[in-house]
N, C-alpha and C positions, 0 to 999 in steps of 0.2 A: 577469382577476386570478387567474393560478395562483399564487401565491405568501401567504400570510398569515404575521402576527408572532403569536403568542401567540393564534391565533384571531381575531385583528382585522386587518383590510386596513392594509399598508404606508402610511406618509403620513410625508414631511417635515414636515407641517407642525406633525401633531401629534403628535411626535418619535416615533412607535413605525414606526420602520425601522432596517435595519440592512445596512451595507454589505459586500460579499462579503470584504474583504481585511480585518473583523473578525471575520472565524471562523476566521481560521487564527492572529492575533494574542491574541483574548479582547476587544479594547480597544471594548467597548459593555457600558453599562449592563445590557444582556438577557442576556449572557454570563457564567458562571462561569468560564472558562477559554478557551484556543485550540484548534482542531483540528486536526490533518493536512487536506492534500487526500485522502485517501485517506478518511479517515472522512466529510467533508463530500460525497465523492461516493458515498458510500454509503447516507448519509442521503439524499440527492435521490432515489437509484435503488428506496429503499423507497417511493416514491409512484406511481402509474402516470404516462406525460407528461402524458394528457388530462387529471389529474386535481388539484384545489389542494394545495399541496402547504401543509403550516401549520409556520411554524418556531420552532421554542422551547428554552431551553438544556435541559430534560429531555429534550425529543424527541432532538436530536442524542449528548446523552450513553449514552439507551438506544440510539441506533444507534452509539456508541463500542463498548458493551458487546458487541452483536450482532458489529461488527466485529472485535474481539479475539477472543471467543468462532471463527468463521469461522478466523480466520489461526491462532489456536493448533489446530485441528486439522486446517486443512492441512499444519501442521509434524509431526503425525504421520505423515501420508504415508509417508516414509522409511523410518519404522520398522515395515513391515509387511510380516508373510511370509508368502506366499505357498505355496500348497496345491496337492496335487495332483487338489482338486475344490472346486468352486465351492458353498456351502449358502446363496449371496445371488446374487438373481439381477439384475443389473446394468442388462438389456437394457431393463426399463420405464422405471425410474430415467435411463437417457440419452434415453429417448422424451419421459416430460413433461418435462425439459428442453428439447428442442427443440419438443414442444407449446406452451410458455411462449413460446417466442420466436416463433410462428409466429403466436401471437395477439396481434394487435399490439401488439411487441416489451413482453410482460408482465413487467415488471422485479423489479416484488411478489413473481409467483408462480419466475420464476428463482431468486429468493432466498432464498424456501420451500425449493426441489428443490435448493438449494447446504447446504442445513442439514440438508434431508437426509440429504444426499452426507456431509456432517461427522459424523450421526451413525451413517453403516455405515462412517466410518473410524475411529469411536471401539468397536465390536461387534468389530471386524476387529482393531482395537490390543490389544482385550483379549482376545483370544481366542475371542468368543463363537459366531465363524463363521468360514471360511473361503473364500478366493478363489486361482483358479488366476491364475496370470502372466500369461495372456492377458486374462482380465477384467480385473485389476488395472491392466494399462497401458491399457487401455481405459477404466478405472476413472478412475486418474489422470490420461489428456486431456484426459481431457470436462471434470472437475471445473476443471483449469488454461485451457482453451477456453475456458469459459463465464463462470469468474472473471476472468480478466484479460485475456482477448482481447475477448469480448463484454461484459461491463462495463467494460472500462477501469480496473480496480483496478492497482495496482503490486503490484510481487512487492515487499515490503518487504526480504526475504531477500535477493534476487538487487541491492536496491539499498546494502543493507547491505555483501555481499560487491564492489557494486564500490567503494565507498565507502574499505573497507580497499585495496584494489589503487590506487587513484590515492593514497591515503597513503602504503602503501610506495615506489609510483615518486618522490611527490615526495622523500621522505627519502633516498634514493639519491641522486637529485639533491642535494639539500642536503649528503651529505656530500662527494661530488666537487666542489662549491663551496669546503665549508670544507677539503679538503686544496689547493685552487685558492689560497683566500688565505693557506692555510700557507707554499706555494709562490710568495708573491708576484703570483700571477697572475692579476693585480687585470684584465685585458682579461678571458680565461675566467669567473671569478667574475661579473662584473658581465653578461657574454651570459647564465649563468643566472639570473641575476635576474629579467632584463629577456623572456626570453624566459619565462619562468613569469608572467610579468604581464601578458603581450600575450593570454595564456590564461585570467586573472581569476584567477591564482592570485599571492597575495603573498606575498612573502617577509620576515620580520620577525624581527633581529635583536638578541638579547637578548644580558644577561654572561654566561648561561652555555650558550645555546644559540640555534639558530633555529628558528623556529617558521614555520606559512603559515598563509593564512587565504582564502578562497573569496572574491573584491572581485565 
């Protein structure tokens, strides 16, 4: 039994369970809200595998907050410049990360040395140290390696940015439609349609515009 509801063991029968595709909806009594995958796999990864993992809508909201807290200062990354010496020194800081993983696969303590990592890039945002270029991209791998490579987190960012890119393709699309049916040319018009829809993407028709939506 690795998994417990509110400190008591899962059971149908005596309704304190809760099915996975209620944590991203909210739609269970034990829930205040939904979660991303991204949070609910972050919540898991704060328990070790061997170890029961106990779920509760506070536990998972304090692992929302931990998870914002993480991504809002990986978004500072960007903004950090870089020195012509290094006053933090990087090289232990990527050790017990890979000491974490080495012990079998310690998710807890990666997640320590990722909060870490967060906070020499909040020292480093403000000034308070500096790093040469070469640490720094050193810096930056590891922290991007260990986040989303080795945990399996999403780049929110990167999925945000593609998010916008298949928006603007399909609106492109959509307006070489509507000059298609300006043009009468109701056979073209109708291939893009039908071809945005073979891809799960629909096309929906309103009086003053069209819109899509992800089917």
């Amino acid at each position: 039994n690795m998994l417990t509801l509110n400190g008591k063991k899962m059971s149908k029968s005596t309704g304190n369970n809760i099915l996975p595709g209620d944590i991203f909806t909210g739609d269970s009594p034990f829930l205040s809200k939904g979660f991303s995958a991204n949070v609910a796999r972050f919540f898991m990864l704060q328990a070790h595998y061997r170890s029961v993992l106990d779920f509760s809508d506070d536990a998972i909201l304090a692992a929302e907050k931990g998870f914002n807290r993480l991504m809002d200062g990986m978004q500072l990354l960007s903004n950090i410049e870089t020195s012509a010496t290094s006053t933090i020194a990087i090289d232990p800081w990527i050790a017990k990360c890979y000491a974490a993983m080495n012990d079998d696969f310690n998710t807890p303590i990666v997640i320590a040395n990722l909060f870490e990592g967060i906070r020499l890039i909040n020292v480093l945002h403000d000034k308070r140290e500096t790093i040469t270029v070469t640490d720094f991209e050193q810096f930056k791998n590891t922290l991007n390696y260990f986040l989303f490579d080795i945990l399996g987190i999403k780049n929110e960012k990167e999925i945000s940015n593609s998010d916008q890119k298949l928006a603007d393709v399909v609106q492109l699309l959509i307006e070489m439609r509507n000059q298609a049916r300006a043009n009468k040319n109701w056979a073209l018009s109708d291939e893009i349609r039908d071809k945005l829809l073979a891809i799960n993407i629909q096309l929906k028709d309103g009086k003053e515009s069209t819109t899509f939506a992800l089917v």
